[in-house]
Structures are given as C-alpha cells and as structure tokens.
Kinemage of the C-alpha trace (Angstrom):
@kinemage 1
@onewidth
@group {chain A} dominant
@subgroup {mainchain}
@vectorlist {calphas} color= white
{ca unk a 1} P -144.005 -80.727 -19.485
{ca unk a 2} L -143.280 -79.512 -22.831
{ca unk a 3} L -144.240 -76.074 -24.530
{ca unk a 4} L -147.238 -77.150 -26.509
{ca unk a 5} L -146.948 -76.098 -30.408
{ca unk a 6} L -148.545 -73.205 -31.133
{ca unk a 7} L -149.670 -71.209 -34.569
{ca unk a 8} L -152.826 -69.403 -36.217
{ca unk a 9} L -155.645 -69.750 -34.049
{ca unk a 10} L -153.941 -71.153 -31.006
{ca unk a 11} L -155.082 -69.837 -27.362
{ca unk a 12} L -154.037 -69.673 -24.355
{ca unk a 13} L -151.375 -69.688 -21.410
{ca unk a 14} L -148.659 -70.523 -24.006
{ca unk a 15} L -149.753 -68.202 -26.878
{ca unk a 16} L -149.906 -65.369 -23.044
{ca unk a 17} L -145.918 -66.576 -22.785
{ca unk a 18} L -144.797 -66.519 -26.385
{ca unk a 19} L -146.341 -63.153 -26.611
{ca unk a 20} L -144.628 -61.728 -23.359
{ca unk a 21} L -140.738 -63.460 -24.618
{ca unk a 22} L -141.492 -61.667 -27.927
{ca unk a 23} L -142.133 -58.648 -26.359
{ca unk a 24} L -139.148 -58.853 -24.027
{ca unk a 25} L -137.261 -59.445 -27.626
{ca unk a 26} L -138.590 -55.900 -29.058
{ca unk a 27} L -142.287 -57.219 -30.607
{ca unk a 28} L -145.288 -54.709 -29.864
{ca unk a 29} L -147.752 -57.180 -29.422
{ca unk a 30} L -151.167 -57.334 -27.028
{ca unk a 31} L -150.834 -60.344 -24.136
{ca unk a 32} L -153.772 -61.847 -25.165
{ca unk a 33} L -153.745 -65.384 -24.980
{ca unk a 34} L -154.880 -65.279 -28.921
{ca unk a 35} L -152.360 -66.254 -31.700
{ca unk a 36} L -153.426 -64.243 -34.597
{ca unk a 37} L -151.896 -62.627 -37.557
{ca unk a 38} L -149.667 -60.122 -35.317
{ca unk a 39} L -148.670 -62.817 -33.482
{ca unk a 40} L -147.689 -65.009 -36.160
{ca unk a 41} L -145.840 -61.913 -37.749
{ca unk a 42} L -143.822 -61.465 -34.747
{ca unk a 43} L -142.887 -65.717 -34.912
{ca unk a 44} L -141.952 -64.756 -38.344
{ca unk a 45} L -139.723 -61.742 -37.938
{ca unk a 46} L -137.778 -63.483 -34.704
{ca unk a 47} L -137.733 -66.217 -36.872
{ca unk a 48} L -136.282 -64.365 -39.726
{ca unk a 49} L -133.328 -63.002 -37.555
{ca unk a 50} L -132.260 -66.446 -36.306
{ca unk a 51} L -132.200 -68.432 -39.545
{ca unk a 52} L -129.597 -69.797 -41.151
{ca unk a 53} L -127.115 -67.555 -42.828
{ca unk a 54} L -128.465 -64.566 -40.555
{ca unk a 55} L -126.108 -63.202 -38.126
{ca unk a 56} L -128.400 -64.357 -34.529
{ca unk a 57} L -128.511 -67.634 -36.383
{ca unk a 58} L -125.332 -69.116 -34.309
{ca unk a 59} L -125.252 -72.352 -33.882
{ca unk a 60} L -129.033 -72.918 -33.556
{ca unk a 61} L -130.612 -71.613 -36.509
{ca unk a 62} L -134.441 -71.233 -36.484
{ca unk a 63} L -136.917 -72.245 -39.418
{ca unk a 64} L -139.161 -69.446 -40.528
{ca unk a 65} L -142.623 -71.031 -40.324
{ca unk a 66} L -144.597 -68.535 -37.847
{ca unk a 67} L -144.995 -71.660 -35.622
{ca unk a 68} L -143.344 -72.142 -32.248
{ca unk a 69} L -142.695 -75.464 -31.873
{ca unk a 70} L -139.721 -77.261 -30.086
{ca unk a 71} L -136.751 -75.203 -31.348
{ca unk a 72} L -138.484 -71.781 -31.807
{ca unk a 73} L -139.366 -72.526 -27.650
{ca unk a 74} L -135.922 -73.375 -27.006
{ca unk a 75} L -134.408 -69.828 -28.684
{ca unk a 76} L -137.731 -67.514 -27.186
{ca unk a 77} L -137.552 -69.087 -23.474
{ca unk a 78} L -134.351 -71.189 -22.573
{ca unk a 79} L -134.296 -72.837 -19.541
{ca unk a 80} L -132.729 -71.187 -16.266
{ca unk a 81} L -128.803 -72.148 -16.488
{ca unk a 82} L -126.218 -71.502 -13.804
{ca unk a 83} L -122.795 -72.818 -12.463
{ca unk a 84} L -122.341 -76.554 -13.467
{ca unk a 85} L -125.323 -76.685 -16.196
{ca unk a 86} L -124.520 -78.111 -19.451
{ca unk a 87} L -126.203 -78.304 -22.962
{ca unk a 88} L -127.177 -76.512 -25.516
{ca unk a 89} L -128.817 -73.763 -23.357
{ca unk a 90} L -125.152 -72.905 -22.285
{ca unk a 91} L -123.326 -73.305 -25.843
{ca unk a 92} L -126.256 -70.603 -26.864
{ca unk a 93} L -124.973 -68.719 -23.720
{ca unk a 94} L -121.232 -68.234 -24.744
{ca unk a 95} L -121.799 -67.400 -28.202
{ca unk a 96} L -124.250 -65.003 -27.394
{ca unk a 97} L -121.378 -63.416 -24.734
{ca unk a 98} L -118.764 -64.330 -27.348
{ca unk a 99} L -120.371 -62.282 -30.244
{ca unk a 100} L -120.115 -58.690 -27.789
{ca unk a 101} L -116.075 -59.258 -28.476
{ca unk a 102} L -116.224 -57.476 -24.957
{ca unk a 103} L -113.215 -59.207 -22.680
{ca unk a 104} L -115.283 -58.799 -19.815
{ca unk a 105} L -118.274 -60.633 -21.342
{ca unk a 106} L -115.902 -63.495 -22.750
{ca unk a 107} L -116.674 -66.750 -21.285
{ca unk a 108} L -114.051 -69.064 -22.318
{ca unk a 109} L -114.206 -71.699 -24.687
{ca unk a 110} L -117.768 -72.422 -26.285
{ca unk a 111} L -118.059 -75.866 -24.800
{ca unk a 112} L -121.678 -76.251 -23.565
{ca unk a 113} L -120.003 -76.340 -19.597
{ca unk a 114} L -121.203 -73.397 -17.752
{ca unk a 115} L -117.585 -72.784 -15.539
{ca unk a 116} L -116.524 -70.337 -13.489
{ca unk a 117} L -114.960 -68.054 -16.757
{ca unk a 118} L -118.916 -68.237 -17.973
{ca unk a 119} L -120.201 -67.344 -14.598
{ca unk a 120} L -117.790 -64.530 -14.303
{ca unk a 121} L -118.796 -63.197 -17.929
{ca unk a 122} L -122.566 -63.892 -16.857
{ca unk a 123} L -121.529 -60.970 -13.829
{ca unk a 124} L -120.278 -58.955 -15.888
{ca unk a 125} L -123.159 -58.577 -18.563
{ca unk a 126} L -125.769 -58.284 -16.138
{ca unk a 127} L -123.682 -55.705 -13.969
{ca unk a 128} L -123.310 -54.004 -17.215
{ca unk a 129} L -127.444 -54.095 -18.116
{ca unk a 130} L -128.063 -54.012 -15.310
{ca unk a 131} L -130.019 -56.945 -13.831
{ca unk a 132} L -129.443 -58.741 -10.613
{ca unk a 133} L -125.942 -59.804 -10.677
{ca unk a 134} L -126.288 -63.583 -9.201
{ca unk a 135} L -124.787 -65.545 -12.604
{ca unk a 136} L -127.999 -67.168 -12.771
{ca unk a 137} L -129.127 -66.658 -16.678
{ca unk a 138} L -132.976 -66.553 -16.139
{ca unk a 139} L -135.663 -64.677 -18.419
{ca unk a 140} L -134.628 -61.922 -17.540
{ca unk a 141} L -130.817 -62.045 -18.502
{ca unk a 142} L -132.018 -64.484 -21.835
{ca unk a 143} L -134.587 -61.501 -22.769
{ca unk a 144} L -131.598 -58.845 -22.351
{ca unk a 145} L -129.201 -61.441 -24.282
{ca unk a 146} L -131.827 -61.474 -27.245
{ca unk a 147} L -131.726 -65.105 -27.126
C-alpha cells in the first residue's frame, strides 16, 4: 500500500513516519502523529533543498508545496535496495555516493542496476558512518545518505 498524502491537519501513523524521516534528515520536530505548521515547515525546508536548480536536487527534484505526496515519499523514505534491485531508488543511490567524489564510495556508472561496484561502495559508506555493513541500503543508511 501506498504512503497516503499528507499536509495541514493530517494525523496519524504516516504524519508519526514523515516526522521521524525528517528528523533522521536534521528537522527538530515532536513525533506526534499531528501535521501542523512545524511540520509543514520542515516539508518545506527538505523540500527547498531538493528542488530543482538546488544542489540535493539530482535527478529527482522535489516540488516545494509542504505536502508529501508520491515523490516527496519517495526522496524522505525509499524503499530497502540491495544487490540486483533496480529503479529509481538505486539511480538516487549512486548519485548520492557519486556526489562524495570519494573513490571508495564510487559506485560505477549511474545506471539504476545495483552491481557489485554499488554494493562495494554501499560497504564502504556505511563502514565509514558507521552502520551495519551488510550493503543493504535501509532507513538507516538512506537517513545517513540524506536522501
């Protein structure tokens, strides 16, 4: 099931998880469950960061609407990725390790293929953190990417 679209006035489990991912992304915010005007301020200034023309914009550049809908969700809580995924989830992946210009964090070509140079780079970064080193990009390893 989808992330439900949340804004102003929304409550809830998924107002509870937006609020933890912007946390985990440097926001100060309460885990309330209630999407209210520091909420929405924290949409907006994530927002802001990943729009077009601004550098965390990559290749999926956000709209700055203090709503999370569809592509806000994708940015603030990717899915879990891992050897042999592919998609957009992984393209975001290797820029994200691209943009350190760190060798050991390089994964390759940006292809959306999540290979063994991506894995390897995936080690690497959360050896460096450090998180679990399995090469599994969950929550935790999106949160530290700044996704």
């Amino acid at each position: 099931m989808a992330d439900p679209i949340i804004k102003i006035g929304s409550k809830g489990p998924a107002v509870k998880n937006a609020q933890k991912a912007l946390n985990n992304r440097g926001a100060w915010l309460t885990v309330d469950g209630i999407f209210g005007s520091l909420t929405r301020n924290a949409v907006i200034d994530y927002q802001t960061y990943r729009s077009s023309g601004q550098y965390w914009a990559l290749s999926y550049p956000l709209k700055v609407d203090g709503i999370v809908g569809p592509a806000t969700w994708s940015r603030l809580t990717p899915p879990v990725i891992k050897k042999k995924s592919t998609g957009n989830a992984v393209r975001l992946l290797q820029e994200i390790l691209k943009d350190f210009a760190y060798p050991p964090f390089d994964p390759g070509v940006v292809d959306g293929k999540f290979g063994p140079q991506t894995e390897s780079a995936v080690k690497e970064f959360q050896d460096w953190w450090p998180l679990t080193v399995d090469g599994i990009v969950g929550q935790e390893t999106w949160a530290a990417l700044w996704s």
